[in-house]
VOGU-3710 file (C-alpha; in Angstrom, 3 decimals, decimal comma):
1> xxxxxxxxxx> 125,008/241,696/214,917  121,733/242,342/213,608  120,705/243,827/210,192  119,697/247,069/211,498  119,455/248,991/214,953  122,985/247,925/215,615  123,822/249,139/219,508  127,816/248,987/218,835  128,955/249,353/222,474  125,751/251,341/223,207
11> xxxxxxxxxx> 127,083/253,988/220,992  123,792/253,896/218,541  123,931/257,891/218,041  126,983/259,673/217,458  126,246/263,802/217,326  128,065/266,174/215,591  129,552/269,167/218,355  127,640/271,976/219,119  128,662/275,317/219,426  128,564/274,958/223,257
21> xxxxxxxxxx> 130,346/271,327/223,118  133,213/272,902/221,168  133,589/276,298/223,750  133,754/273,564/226,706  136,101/271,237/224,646  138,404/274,900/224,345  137,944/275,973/227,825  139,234/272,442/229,433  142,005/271,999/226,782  142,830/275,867/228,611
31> xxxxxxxxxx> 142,901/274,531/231,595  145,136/271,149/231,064  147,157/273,148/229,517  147,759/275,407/232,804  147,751/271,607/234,885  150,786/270,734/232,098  148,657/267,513/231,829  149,989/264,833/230,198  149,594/263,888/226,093  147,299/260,707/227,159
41> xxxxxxxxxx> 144,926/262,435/229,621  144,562/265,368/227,018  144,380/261,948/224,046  141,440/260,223/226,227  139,434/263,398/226,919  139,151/264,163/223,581  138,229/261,012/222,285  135,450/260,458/225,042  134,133/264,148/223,372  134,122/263,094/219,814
51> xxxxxxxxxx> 132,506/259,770/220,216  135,285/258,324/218,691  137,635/254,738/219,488  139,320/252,175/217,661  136,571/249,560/219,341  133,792/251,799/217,155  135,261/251,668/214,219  135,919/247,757/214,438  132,352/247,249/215,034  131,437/249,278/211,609
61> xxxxxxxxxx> 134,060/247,632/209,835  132,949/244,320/210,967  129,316/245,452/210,167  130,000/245,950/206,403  132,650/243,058/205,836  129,974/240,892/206,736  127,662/242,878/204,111  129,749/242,682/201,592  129,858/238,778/202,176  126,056/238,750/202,189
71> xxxxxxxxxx> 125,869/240,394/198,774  128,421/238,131/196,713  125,553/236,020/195,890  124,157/239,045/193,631  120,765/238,729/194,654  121,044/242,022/195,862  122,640/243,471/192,481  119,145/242,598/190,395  116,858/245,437/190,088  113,825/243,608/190,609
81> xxxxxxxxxx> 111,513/244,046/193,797  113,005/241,640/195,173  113,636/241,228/198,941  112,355/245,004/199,069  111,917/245,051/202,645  114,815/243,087/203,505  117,168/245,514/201,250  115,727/249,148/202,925  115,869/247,418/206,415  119,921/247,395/205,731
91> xxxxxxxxxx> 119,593/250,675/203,334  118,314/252,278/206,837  121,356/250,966/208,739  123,750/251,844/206,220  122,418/255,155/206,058  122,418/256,029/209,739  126,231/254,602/209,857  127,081/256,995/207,344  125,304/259,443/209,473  127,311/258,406/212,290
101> xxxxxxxxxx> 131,002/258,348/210,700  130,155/262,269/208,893  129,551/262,904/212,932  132,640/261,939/213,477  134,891/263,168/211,033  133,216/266,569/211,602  134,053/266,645/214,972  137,601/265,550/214,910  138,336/267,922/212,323  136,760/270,729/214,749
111> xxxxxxxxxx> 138,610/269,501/217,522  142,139/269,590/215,481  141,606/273,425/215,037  141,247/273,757/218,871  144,655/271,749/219,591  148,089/271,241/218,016  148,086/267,648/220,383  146,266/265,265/217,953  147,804/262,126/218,652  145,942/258,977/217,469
121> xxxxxxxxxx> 143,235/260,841/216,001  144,837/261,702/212,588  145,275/257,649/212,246  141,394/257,046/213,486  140,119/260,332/210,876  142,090/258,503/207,984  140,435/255,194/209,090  136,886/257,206/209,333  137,031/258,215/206,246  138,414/255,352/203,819
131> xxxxxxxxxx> 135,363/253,570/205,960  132,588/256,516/205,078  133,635/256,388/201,388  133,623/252,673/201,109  130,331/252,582/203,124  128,866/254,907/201,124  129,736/253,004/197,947  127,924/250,212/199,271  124,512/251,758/199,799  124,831/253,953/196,364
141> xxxxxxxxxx> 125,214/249,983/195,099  122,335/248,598/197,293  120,031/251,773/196,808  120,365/251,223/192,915  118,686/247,452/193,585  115,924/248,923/195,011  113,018/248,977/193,163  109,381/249,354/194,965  106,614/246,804/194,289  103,973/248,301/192,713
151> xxxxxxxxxx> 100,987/245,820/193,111  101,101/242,886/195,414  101,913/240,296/192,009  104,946/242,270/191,959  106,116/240,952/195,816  108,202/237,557/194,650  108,131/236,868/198,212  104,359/237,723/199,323  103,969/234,892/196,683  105,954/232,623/197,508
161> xxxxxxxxxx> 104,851/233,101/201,162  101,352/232,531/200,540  101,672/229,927/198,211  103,590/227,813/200,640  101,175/228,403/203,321  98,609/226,204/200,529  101,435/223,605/199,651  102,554/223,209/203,391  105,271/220,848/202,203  108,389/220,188/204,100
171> xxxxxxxxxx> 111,409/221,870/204,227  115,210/221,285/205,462  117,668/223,315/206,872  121,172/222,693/204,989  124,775/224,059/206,324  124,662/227,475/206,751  127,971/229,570/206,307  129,448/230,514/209,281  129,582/234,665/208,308  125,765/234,212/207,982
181> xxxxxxxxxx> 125,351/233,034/211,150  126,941/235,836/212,714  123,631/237,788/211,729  121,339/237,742/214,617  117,913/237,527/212,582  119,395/234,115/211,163  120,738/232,700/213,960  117,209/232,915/215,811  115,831/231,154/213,082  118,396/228,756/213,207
191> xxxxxxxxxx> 117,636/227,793/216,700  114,238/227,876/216,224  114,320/224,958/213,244  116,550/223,250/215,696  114,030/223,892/218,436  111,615/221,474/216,588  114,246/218,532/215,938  115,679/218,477/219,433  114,577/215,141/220,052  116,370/213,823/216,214
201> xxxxxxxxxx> 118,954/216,326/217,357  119,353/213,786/220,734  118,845/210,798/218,946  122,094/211,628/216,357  124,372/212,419/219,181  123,564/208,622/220,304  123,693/206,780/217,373  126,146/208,632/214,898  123,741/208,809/212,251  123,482/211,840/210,110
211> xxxxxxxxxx> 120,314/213,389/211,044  118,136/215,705/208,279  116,912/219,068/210,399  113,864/219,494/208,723  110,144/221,194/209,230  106,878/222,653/208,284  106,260/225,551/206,223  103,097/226,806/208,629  105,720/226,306/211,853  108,422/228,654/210,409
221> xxxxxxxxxx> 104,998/231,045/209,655  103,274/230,887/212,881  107,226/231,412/214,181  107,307/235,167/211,882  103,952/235,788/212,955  104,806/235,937/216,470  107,569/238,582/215,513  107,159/242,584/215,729  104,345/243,438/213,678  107,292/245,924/211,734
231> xxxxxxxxxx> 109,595/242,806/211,305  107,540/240,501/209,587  107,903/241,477/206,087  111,661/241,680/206,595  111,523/238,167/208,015  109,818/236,548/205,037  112,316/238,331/203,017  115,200/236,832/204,869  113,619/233,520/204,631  113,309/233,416/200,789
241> xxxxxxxxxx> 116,395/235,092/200,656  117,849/231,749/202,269  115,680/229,401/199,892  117,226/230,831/197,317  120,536/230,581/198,484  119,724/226,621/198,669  120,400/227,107/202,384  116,610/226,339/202,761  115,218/223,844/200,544  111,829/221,482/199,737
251> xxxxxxxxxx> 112,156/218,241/201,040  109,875/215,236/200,447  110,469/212,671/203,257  108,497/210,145/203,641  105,068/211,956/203,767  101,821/211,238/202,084  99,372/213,384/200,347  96,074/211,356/199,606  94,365/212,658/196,347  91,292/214,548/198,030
261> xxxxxxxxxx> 94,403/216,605/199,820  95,919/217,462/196,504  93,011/218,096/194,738  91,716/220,518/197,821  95,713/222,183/197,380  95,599/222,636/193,718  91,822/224,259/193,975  93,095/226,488/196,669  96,714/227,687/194,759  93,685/228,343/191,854
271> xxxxxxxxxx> 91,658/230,441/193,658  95,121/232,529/194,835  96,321/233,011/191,950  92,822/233,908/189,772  92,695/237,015/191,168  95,903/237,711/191,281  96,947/236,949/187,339  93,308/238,835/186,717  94,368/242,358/188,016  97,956/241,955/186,516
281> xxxxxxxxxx> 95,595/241,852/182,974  93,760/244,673/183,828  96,990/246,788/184,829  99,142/245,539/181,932  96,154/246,047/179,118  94,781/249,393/180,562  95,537/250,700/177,295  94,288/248,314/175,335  91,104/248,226/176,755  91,391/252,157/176,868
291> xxxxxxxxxx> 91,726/251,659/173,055  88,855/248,829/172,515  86,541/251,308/174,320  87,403/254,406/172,116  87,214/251,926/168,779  83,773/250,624/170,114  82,710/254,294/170,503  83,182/254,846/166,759  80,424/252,051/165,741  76,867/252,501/164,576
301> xxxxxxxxxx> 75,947/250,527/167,415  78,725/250,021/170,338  78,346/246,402/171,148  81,529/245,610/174,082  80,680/246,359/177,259  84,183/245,489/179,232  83,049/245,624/182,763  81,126/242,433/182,190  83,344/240,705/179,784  85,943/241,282/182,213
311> xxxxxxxxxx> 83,986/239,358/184,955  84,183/235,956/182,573  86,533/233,539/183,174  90,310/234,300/181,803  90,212/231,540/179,328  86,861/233,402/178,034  87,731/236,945/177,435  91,200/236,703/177,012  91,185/235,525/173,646  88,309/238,081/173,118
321> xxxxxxxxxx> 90,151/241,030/174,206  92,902/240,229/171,759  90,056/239,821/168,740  89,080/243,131/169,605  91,781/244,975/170,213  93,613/243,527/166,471  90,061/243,682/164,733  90,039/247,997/165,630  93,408/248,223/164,785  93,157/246,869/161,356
331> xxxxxxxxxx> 89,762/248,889/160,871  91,374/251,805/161,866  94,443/252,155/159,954  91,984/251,103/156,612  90,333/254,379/157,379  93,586/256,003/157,324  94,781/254,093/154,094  91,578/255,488/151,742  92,613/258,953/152,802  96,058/258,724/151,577
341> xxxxxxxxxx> 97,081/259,993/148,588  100,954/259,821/148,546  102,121/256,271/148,055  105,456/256,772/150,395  102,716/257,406/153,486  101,629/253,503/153,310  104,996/252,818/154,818  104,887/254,961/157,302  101,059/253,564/158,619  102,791/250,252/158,252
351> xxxxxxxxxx> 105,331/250,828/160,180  103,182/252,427/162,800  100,869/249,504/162,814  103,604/246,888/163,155  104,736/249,177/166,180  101,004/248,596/167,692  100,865/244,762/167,506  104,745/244,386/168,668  103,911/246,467/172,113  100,472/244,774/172,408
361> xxxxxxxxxx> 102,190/241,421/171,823  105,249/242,516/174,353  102,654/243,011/176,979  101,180/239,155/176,727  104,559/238,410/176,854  105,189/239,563/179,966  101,788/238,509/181,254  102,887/234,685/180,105  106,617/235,541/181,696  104,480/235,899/185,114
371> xxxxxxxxxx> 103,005/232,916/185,196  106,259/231,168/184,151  107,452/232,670/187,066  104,929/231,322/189,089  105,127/227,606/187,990  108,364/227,606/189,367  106,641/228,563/192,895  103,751/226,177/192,383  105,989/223,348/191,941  104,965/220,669/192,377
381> xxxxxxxxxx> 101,676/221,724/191,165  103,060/223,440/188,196  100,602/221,802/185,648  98,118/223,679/187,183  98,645/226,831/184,479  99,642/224,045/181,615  96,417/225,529/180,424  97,321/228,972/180,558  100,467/228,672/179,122  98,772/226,955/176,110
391> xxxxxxxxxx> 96,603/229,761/175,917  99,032/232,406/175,656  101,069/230,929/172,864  98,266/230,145/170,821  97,439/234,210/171,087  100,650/234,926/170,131  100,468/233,198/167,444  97,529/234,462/166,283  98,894/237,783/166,696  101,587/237,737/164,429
401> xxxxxxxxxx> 99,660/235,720/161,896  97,244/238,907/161,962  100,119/241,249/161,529  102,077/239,638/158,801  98,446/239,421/156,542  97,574/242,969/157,421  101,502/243,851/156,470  100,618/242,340/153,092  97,344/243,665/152,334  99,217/247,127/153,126
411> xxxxxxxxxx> 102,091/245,903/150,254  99,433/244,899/148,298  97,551/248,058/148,682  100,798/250,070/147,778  102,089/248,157/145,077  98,608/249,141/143,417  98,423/253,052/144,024  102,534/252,857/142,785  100,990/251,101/139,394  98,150/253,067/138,986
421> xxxxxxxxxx> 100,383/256,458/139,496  103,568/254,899/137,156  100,568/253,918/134,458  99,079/257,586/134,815  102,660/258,997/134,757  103,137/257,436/131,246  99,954/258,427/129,691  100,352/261,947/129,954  104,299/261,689/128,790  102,643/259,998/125,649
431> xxxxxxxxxx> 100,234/262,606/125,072  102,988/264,822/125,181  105,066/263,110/122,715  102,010/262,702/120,423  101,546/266,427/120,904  104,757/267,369/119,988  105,042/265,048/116,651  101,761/266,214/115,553  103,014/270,154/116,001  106,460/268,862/113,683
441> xxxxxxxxxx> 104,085/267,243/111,413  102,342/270,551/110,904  105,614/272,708/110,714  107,491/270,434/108,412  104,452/270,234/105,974  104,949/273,707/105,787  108,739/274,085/104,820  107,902/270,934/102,777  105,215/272,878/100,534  108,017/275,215/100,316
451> xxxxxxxxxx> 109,606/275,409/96,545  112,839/275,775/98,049  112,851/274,571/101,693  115,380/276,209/103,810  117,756/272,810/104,807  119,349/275,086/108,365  115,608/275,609/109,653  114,350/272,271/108,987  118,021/270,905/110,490  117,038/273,285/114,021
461> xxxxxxxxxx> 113,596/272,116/113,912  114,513/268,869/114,306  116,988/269,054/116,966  114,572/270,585/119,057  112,099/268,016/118,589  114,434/265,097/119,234  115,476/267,510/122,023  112,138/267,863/123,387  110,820/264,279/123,229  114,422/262,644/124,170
471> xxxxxxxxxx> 113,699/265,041/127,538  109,925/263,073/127,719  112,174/259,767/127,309  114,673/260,738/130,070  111,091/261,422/132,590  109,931/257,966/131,255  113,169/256,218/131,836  114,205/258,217/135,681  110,225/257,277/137,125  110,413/253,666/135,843
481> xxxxxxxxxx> 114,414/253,482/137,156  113,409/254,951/140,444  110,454/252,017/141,213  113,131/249,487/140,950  113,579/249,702/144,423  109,857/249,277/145,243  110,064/245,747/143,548  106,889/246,632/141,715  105,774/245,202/138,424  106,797/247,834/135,615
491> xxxxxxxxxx> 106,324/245,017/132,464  102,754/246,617/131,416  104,047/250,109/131,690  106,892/249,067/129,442  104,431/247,442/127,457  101,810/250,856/127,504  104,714/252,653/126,105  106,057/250,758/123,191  102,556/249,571/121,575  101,172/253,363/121,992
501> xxxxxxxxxx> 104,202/254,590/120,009  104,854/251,932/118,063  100,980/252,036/116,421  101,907/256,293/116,483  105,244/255,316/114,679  103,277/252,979/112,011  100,918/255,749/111,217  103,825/258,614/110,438  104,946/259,246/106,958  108,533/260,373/106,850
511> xxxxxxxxxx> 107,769/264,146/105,397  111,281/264,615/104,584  111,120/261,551/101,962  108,315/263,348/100,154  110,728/265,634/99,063  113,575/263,075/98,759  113,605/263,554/94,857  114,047/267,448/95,367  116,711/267,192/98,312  119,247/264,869/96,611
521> xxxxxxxxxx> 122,495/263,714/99,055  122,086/267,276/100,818  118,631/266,161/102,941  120,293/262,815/103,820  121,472/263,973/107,309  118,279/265,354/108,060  116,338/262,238/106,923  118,876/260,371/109,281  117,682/262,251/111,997  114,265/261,817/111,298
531> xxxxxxxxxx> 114,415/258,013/111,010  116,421/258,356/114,792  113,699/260,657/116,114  110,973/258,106/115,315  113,045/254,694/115,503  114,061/254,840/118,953  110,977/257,048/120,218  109,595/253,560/121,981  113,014/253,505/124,088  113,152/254,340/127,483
541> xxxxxxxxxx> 116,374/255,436/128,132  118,747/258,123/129,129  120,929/258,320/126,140  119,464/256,291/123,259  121,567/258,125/120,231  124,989/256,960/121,443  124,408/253,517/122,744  126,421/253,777/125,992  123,435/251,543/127,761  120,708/249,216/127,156
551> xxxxxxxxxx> 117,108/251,351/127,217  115,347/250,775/130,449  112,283/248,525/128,533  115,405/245,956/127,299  117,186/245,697/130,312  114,828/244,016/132,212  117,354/241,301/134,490  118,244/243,412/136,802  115,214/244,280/138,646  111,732/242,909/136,584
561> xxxxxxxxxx> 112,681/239,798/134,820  112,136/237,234/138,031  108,712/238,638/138,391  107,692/237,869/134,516  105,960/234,921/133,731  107,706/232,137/131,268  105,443/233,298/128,087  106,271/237,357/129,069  110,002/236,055/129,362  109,578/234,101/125,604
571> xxxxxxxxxx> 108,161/237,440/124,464  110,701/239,765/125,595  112,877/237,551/124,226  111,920/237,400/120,721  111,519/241,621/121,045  115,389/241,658/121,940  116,388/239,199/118,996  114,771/241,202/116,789  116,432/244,777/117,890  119,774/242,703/117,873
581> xxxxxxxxxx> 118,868/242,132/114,064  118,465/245,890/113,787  120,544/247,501/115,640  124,624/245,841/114,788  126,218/248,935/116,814  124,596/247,103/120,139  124,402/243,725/119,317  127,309/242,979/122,307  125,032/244,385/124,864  121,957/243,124/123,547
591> xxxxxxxxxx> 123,168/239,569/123,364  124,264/239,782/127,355  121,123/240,786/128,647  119,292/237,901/126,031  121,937/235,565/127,678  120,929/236,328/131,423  116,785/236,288/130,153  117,511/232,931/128,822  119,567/231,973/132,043  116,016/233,078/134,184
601> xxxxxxxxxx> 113,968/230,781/131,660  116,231/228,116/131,876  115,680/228,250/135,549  112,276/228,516/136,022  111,510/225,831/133,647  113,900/223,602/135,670  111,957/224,161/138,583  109,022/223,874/137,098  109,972/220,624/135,941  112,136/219,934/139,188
611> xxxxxxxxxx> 115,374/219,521/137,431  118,546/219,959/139,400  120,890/219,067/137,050  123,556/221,941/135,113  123,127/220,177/131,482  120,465/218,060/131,106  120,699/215,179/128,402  117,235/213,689/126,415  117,108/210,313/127,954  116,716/208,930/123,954
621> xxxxxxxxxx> 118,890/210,886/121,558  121,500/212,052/124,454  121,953/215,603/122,661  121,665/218,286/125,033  118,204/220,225/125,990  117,764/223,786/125,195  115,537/224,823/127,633  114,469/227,935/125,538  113,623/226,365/122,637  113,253/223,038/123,213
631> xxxxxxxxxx> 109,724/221,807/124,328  110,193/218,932/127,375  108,447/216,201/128,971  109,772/214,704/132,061  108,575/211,642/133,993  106,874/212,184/137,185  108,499/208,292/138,409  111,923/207,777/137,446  112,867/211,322/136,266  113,672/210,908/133,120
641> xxxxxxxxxx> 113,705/213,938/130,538  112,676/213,734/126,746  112,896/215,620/124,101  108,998/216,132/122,488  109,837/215,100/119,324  112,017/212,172/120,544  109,093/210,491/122,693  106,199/212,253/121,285  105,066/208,914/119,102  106,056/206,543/121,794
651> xxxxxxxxxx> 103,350/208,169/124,050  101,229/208,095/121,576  101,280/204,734/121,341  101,898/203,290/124,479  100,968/206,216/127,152  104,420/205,179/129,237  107,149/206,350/129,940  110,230/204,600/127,625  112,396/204,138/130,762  110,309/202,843/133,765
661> xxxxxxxxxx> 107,043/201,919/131,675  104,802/203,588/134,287  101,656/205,521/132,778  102,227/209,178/133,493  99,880/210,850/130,818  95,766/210,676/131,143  94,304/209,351/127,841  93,331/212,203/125,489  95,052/214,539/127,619  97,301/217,274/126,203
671> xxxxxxxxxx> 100,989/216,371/126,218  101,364/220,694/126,901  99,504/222,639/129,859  100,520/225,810/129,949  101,710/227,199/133,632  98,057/228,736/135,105  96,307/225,244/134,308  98,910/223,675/136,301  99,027/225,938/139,105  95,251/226,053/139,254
681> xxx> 95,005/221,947/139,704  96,978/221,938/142,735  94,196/223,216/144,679
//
C-alpha cells in the first residue's frame, strides 16, 4: 500500500447518496418487494449502492494497523518540523479515509430508514464506525505533530539532504522490518539500493558470505530526483525518516578521501551553512537589533550602522552586536534610575533588566542549540563550528558577567537612596524631640517660678511629653525594624541617634531638682519620671518603660551585627556592658545579646586568624584564649597560637616563632595591624 492515494479495490471515492440515489434505492426495494426476492439479492443490492463490503473495510483497517506500527518509534509524536512533508502526505490520506467511512455510515443509516431487511449491514456500520473514531484519533494525534517550517534552517531534512550531497559518503541498507516493507514508497527504494549491488547480491548467493548492501548518497539523490516533481520532498522525508530509524546508516568501507578532497568538502559544508546560520541571526535578533537601532538613535552622534556591520564575518559582529545591545541596556535603565525617587522602584527596574539579558541570552542559546544540531549532521566534519561553539560560550559568559555587575551597581545604588532616606528620616524625628524638650523646658520653668507649683499639672505635663516623644521613639524604632529586611547598614543611624541626644541629654538640667528643696518626698515621682523621660530618650524601642525587649540600637545580632566591623563590634560591646551596669532590671537580656556579640567576634577573629578549632589553648601557658579580650598572635607556619603577653619578649628577641623557629615578623614591624592595613596589602 502506499502512503497516500490508496486505490483499495478501485474504490478511491466513496459518495454520500443523493436525493435521487436514495428515491431509486426506494423505488427498486418496491419492486423486489412485489418479485418476493430473496434476503441476499435484496443484501447484495444494497451493499453495491452504499459502497460498502467487508473487503473495504479490511483494506482501511490494514491501512492504519500498519500506521500505527509506523508511529511506535515516536518520531511522529515530536512537535518539531520534522518530516513535515512526509507527515501531511499521510494527514491527506487519513483525512480523505475519514471522508470516505462518514460516506458510508451516512448512507447505511439512510438506507436502514428505507428497509426493515438490514442484514449484515448493522455488523459492517458498527465496524465503520469503531474504525472512523479510531481513525480519527489517529490524525487528531498526527495533526498535533505538525508544525510548519518557517525558514529553510528550520527543514531538519533539507539539511541533512544538502549536506550529504557535500559529504557524499557511503551508506548501507540494514534489515528492514517486514510491516515497513509493506509500504510501497519503501519497497521501491529497497529495490532500487539492491538494484546497485546485484552483482555482490550474485556473488553472496555463490559463496555464502554475508554481503553489506551498501551505496552512494548522490545515487539515492539522482534516484528522488527522477521522482514526481510533487513527491520529492516526501521522499527525502522518508529517507531520513529511515536514517533515523538506523535502518539507513553511514558506512565507511574501505574508501579514501585524500586531503585536497576534504579540505574542498569542509570549504563547501562552510559556505552552506554561512548563510544559512547568518539569516537564523538576523531572524532570531530582529529585536535586538530593532533595539540597538532605537538606542543608537538617542546619541549625540549615531555611530552603528547595522546593514554593514551585518555584512562582516560572524565571528566579527557577533560579539559586537552583543556589546551593543548590553552597553544600551545598561545606559538606559541608568536614565531610568536618576529619575526615581521611591527606593522600592529599583527592584522593580532590576527585575525588568534581569528579564532583558535572560531573553537576549535565551535567544544565543538557541542560536548555539542550532549549530549543535548541525554538528551532529556534519559529522564527520563536526570540528568545523569548534570555533563557533567557542564563540558562543564565551558570549554567554560575558553576558551574565554583565548582568550580575549591573545587578550590583543597582543594590549598590539602592542600598544608598535607603541610607540617605533612613538618615533623613532620623533627623527630622530629632528635631522633633529637641522641639518638644525645649517647649517642656519653657513650661516647666514656668510652674517652677511658681511659689507653690501645682504637683497634678506638672504630673500631666509630663506624661504627655514622655507620651509625645516615646510616640517619636516608636517611628524611630518601626523605620529602622522595617529595613531589616533590606539587609542595609543601620549602625550610623543608630549611632546619629544616640550621640545627638546623648550631647541634648548632657546639656539638660533636671528643672524639677531646682525645686527639690521645696518639693520634699511629694515631687519624687515626678522627678522619677523626669530622669525616665531623659534616660532612655537615646532608645529606640517600642516599649522602653517596662523592659519587655531589648531597644532596637542594643539588639543588634539579629540582623546588623555580621555587617559591623571587629572595632564597631568592641564598641557596641563596651556600650552594652555599661547599660548592664545601669540598668539591673535587664541585665538577663542584656547579657544574652553581649553573649551572641561576643560569639560574632569570636568568629570573625578566628577567621581572620584561620582558626578552626572550638577552644583554642596559648601554645606557652596552655590557659584558654579569650578571643574578646585577649590580644593574639598566630604563626603563619606551624599554626601555633600565643598569647601577646606570653610571646611578646620572645619575639622581641629572637623574631621566631617559639615552636617551629621560622621568622614570621618583619624587623621593626608592628606586632598589631589593625584589619584595613591587612586587607589593603593583599592587593
Amino acid at each position: 500500500m502506499n502512503f497516500s492515494n490508496n486505490i483499495f479495490n478501485n474504490t478511491r471515492e466513496i459518495h454520500g447518496l443523493t436525493k435521487e440515489n436514495i428515491l431509486e434505492i426506494k423505488k427498486m426495494l418496491g419492486k423486489f418487494k412485489s418479485e418476493n426476492a430473496d434476503d441476499v439479492k435484496i443484501s447484495e443490492y444494497l451493499r453495491s449502492k452504499i459502497q460498502l463490503s467487508s473487503e473495504i473495510l479490511d483494506k482501511y483497517s490494514s491501512y492504519l494497523d500498519n500506521l500505527k506500527m509506523l508511529m511506535k518509534n515516536n518520531l511522529f509524536s515530536s512537535s518539531d518540523s520534522k518530516f513535515y512533508f512526509l507527515k501531511n502526505e499521510i494527514m491527506e490520506e487519513l483525512r480523505h479515509l475519514t471522508n470516505n467511512l462518514q460516506n458510508v455510515s451516512s448512507n447505511v443509516r439512510n438506507v436502514k430508514r428505507l428497509t426493515k431487511n438490514s442484514i449484515g449491514l448493522m455488523d459492517l456500520l458498527i465496524r465503520t464506525e469503531d474504525l472512523l473514531k479510531e481513525m480519527t484519533h489517529l490524525g487528531s494525534n498526527l495533526q498535533e505533530s505538525i508544525k510548519e517550517i518557517e525558514s529553510i534552517y528550520d527543514d531538519t531534512t533539507f539539511l541533512w539532504i544538502e549536506i550529504n550531497k557535500i559529504k557524499n559518503l557511503n551508506f548501507k541498507l540494514n534489515e528492514i522490518p517486514s510491516h515497513l516493507e509493506n509500504w510501497k514508497e519503501i519497497k521501491e527504494l529497497i529495490i532500487f539500493i539492491r538494484s546497485l549491488n546485484e552483482v555482490f547480491l550474485n556473488r553472496k548467493k555463490k559463496d555464502k558470505k554475508e554481503t553489506i548492501i551498501s551505496f552512494h548518497f548522490d545515487e539515492i539523490y539522482q534516484f528522488f530526483q527522477s521522482l514526481d516533481e510533487n513527491k520529492i520532498k516526501f521522499s527525502f522525508d522518508l529517507f531520513y525518516f529511515l536514517y533515523l530509524n538506523k535502518f539507513i546508516e553511514e558506512y565507511q568501507g574501505e574508501e579514501f578521501i585524500n586531503i585536497l578532497e576534504r579540505k574542498e568538502i569542509i570549504q563547501s559544508l562552510q559556505n552552506f551553512i554561512k548563510p544559512l546560520l547568518k539569516q537564523l541571526i538576523e531572524d532570531k535578533l530582529q529585536d535586538v537589533l530593532n533595539e540597538i537601532e532605537e538606542f543608537d538613535k538617542k546619541e549625540k552622534e549615531p555611530k552603528i550602522n547595522l546593514k554593514i556591520l551585518l555584512e562582516q564575518k560572524i565571528k566579527d559582529y557577533f560579539p559586537k552586536i552583543v556589546d551593543y545591545y548590553i552597553g544600551g541596556l545598561e545606559k538606559k535603565f541608568q536614565e531610568k534610575i536618576h529619575n526615581v525617587i521611591d527606593a522600592d522602584k529599583f527592584e522593580e527596574i532590576a527585575n525588568f533588566y534581569y528579564q532583558k539579558i535572560d531573553n537576549f541570552a535565551n535567544i544565543i542559546s538557541q542560536i548555539e542549540d542550532w549549530v549543535l544540531g548541525i554538528e551532529y549532521l556534519l559529522n564527520p566534519y563536526e570540528n568545523i563550528t569548534s570555533g563557533l561553539r567557542k564563540m558562543f560560550s564565551n558570549l554567554t559568559s560575558e553576558i551574565y558577567r554583565r548582568k550580575n555587575e549591573y545587578l550590583n551597581f543597582i543594590k549598590t545604588v539602592k542600598d544608598e537612596e535607603l541610607r540617605v532616606e533612613v538618615r533623613k528620616f532620623i533627623s527630622i524625628k530629632i528635631s522633633e524631640v529637641n522641639d518638644l524638650i525645649r517647649i517642656y523646658e519653657d513650661e516647666a520653668s514656668l510652674i517652677i517660678k511658681e511659689e507653690f507649683p501645682q504637683l497634678k499639672k506638672i504630673r500631666e505635663m509630663l506624661n504627655e511629653y514622655y507620651e509625645k516623644i516615646q510616640k517619636i521613639k516608636d517611628e524611630v524604632y518601626k523605620k529602622l525594624d522595617s529595613m531589616k529586611s533590606h539587609d542595609i547598614d543601620a549602625y550610623n543611624s543608630i549611632k546619629y541617634w544616640e550621640d545627638s541626644l546623648n550631647r541634648k541629654k548632657q546639656q539638660l538640667t533636671f528643672l524639677i531638682s531646682l525645686i527639690l528643696n521645696k518639693l520634699f518626698k511629694s515631687f519624687k515621682e515626678l522627678l522619677d519620671k523626669e530622669g525616665i523621660l531623659f534616660a532612655t530618650i537615646t532608645e529606640i524601642t517600642e516599649q522602653t518603660e517596662n523592659f519587655e525587649g531589648l531597644p532596637l540600637n542594643f539588639a543588634l545580632s539579629s540582623f546588623l551585627a555580621e555587617r559591623l566591623s571587629e572595632e564597631e563590634l568592641k564598641e557596641r560591646i563596651s556600650e552594652i556592658k555599661s547599660k548592664v551596669n545601669q540598668l539591673n532590671n535587664s541585665l538577663g537580656l542584656y547579657q544574652v545579646e553581649l553573649s551572641k556579640l561576643e560569639k560574632i567576634l569570636i568568629n570573625k577573629v578566628k577567621i581572620r586568624k584561620g582558626i578552626s578549632k572550638s577552644d583554642v589553648q596559648c601554645t606557652v601557658c596552655h590557659n584558654y584564649i579569650d578571643f574578646v579580650k585577649d590580644k593574639v598572635i598566630t604563626c603563619p607556619f606551624c599554626g601555633s597560637i600565643y598569647h601577646y603577653l606570653c610571646v611578646a619578649f620572645w619575639l622581641s628577641k629572637y623574631n621566631s616563632c617559639p615552636m617551629c623557629q621560622n621568622n614570621f615578623l618583619e624587623p621593626h614591624s608592628e606586632l598589631f595591624e589593625n584589619e584595613e592595613d591587612q586587607e589593603l596589602d593583599r592587593f
